[in-house]
C-alpha positions in Angstrom: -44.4 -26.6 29.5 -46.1 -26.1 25.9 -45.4 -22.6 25.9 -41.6 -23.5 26.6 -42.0 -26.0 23.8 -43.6 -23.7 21.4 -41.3 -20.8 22.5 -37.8 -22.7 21.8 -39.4 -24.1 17.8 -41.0 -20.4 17.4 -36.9 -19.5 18.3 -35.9 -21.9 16.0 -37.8 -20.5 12.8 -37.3 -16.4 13.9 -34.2 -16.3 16.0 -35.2 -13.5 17.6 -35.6 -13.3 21.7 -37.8 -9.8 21.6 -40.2 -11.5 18.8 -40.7 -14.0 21.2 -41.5 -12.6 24.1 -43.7 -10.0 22.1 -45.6 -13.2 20.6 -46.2 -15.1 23.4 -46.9 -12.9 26.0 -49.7 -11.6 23.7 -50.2 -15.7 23.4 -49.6 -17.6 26.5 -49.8 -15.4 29.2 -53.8 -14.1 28.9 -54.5 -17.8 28.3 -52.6 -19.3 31.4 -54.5 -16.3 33.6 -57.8 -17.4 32.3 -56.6 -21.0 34.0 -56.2 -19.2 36.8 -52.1 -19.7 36.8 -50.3 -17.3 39.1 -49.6 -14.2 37.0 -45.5 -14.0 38.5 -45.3 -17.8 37.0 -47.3 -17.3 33.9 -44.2 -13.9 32.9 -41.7 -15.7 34.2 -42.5 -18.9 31.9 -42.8 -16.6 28.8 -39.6 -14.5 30.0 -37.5 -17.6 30.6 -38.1 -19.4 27.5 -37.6 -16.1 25.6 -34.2 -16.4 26.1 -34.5 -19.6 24.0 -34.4 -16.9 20.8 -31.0 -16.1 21.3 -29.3 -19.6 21.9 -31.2 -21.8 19.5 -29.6 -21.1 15.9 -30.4 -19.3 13.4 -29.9 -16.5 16.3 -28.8 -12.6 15.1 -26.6 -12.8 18.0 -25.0 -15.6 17.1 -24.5 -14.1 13.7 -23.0 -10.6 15.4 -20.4 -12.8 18.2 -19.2 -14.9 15.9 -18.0 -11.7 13.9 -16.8 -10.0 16.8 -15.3 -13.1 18.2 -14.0 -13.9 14.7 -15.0 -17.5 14.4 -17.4 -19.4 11.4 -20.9 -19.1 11.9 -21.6 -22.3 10.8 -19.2 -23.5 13.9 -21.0 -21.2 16.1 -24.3 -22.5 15.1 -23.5 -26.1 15.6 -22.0 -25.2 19.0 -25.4 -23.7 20.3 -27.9 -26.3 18.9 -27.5 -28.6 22.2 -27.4 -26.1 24.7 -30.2 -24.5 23.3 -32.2 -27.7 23.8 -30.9 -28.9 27.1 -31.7 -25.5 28.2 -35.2 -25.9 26.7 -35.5 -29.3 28.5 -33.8 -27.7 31.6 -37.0 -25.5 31.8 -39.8 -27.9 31.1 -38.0 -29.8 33.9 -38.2 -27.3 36.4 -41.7 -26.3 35.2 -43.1 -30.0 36.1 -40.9 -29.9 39.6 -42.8 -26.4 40.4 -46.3 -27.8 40.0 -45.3 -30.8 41.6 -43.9 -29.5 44.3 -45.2 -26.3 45.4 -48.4 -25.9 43.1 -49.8 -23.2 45.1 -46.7 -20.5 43.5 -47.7 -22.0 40.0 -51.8 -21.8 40.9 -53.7 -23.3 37.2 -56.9 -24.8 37.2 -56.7 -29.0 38.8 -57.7 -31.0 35.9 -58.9 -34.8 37.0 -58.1 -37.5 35.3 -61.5 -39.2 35.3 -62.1 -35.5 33.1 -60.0 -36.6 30.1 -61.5 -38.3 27.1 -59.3 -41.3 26.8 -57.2 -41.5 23.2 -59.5 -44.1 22.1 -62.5 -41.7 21.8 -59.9 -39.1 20.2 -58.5 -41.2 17.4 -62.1 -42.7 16.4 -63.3 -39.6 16.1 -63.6 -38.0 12.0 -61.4 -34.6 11.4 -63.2 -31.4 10.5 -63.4 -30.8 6.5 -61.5 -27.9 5.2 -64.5 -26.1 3.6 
């Protein structure tokens, strides 16, 4: 779900589907295989959301159909910003229902609760200096 996350703002700033893909499955996928996650999920995560580049504006493609389809970009990029995120949501969605629903496909290392520092111990905790 974070790599979906990261994928769709990462398509936000480049708007480029390949850069994506390249990024993150340099990124996401060695990490989510040291977890132990299925290596078919961990590709098709990174695959999926790479689409995310091409919807999400500013998008080359967008630039080239509007041209070809001879409407504003501006119009064109307004028109994708929702879809781009539903889809985004559409995936994290579908993510969650995969581990919760048939976790041995998605595979990942079981994390227990009673394992998690609770937020109180985060927050009192002092940030590193930037030395």
């Amino acid at each position: 779900m974070p790599t979906v996350g990261a994928n769709a703002v990462f398509a936000a700033v480049t708007g480029s589907s390949i850069a994506s893909a390249s990024v993150f499955s340099k990124m996401s996928v060695p990490e989510m295989l040291r977890h132990e996650y299925n290596p078919r999920f961990a590709v098709g995560v990174v695959a999926g959301s790479s689409v995310l580049g091409m919807i999400i504006p500013p998008s080359a493609m967008l630039i080239i159909y509007s041209f070809v389809a001879e409407q504003s970009v501006v119009e064109m990029f307004l028109a994708c910003v929702m879809p781009g995120l539903l889809l985004a949501a559409a995936y994290v969605v579908a993510i969650w229902f995969m581990g919760r629903f048939t976790p041995a496909f998605v595979g990942g290392t079981k994390i227990e609760t009673s394992d998690l520092m609770p937020w109180s111990e985060i927050a009192a905790k002092p940030c590193r200096s930037w030395r």
